[in-house]
N, C-alpha and C positions, 0 to 999 in steps of 0.2 A: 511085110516090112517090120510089124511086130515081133514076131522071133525074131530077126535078126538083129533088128536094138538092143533085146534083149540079154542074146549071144553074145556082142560086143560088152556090152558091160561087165556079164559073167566072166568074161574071161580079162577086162582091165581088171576088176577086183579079187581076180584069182593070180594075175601078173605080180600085185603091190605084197614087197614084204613088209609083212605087220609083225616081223622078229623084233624092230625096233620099237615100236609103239608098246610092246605086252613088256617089255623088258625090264625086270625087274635090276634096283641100281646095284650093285655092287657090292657089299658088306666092308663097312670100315674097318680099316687095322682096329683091334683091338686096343692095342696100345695110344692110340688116340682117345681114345672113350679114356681109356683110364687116366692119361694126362689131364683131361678136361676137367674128373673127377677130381682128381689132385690141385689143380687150377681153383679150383669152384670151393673146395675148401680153405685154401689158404685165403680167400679172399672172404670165409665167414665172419660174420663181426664180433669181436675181439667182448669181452663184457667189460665194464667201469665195475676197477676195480671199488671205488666208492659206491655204487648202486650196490655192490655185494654185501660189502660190509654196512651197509645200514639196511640192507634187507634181511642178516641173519644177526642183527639186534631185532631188527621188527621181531622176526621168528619168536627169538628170545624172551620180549615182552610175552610174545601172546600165550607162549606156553604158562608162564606163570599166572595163577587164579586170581592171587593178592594185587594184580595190576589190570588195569581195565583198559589195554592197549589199544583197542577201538578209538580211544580219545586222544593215543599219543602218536605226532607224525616223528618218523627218522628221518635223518639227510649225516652224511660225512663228504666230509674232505680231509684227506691224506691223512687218516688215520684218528681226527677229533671229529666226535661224534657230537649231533646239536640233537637235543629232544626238544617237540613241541605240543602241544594240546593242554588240557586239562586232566587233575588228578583230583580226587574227592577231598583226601587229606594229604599233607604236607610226609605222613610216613609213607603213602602209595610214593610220594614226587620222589621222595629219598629210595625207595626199596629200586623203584626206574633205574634212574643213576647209578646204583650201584651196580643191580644187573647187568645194564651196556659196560660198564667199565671193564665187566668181569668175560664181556665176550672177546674174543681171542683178535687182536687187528684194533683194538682200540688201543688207542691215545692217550683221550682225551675225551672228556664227556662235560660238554655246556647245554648243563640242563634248564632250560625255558619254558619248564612246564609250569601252568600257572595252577595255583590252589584254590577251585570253586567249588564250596559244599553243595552238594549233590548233583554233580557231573559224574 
């Protein structure tokens, strides 16, 4: 009786095509991937133009030695630029000032840095 359940089975599972089970899918048009690609770009996020321009005055400060731009924050809106922090002396708050005024996309520069000796 045992071989023959056996038999029976062997041969249901030698019956079953498993073409569809191992089936590997299909390969996408190409041209869908690269749509997608095109899609997934257009939808990157865009930068403030304001976060630039007070990021490449920050730059600006920090290159200069005579400024100790560690203590000074940036911010712009549309093109007037605000300085904040602290400056040791009143020639650092002026030397600030001019530098942002002189980076390219500024305005306008409302300098609010305050003068505390030894900051």
């Amino acid at each position: 009786m045992k071989p023959v359940l056996i038999a029976v089975c062997v041969a249901g599972l030698a019956a079953c095509d498993t073409s569809t089970i191992y089936k590997q899918p299909a390969p996408q048009a190409s041209a869908g991937v690269a749509q997608a690609k095109a899609a997934e770009a257009q939808q990157a996020p865009k930068l403030d133009p304001n976060e630039v321009l007070a990021a490449r005055v920050k730059q600006a400060l920090e290159k200069r030695e005579k400024i100790l731009a560690a203590a000074i924050d940036v911010t712009a809106v549309d093109g007037t630029v605000t300085l904040w922090g602290t400056a040791a002396s009143a020639a650092e708050r002026s030397r600030a000032a001019r530098l942002a005024s002189s980076v390219e996309g500024v305005k306008s520069v409302d300098n609010r840095i305050a003068v505390v000796k030894g900051s």
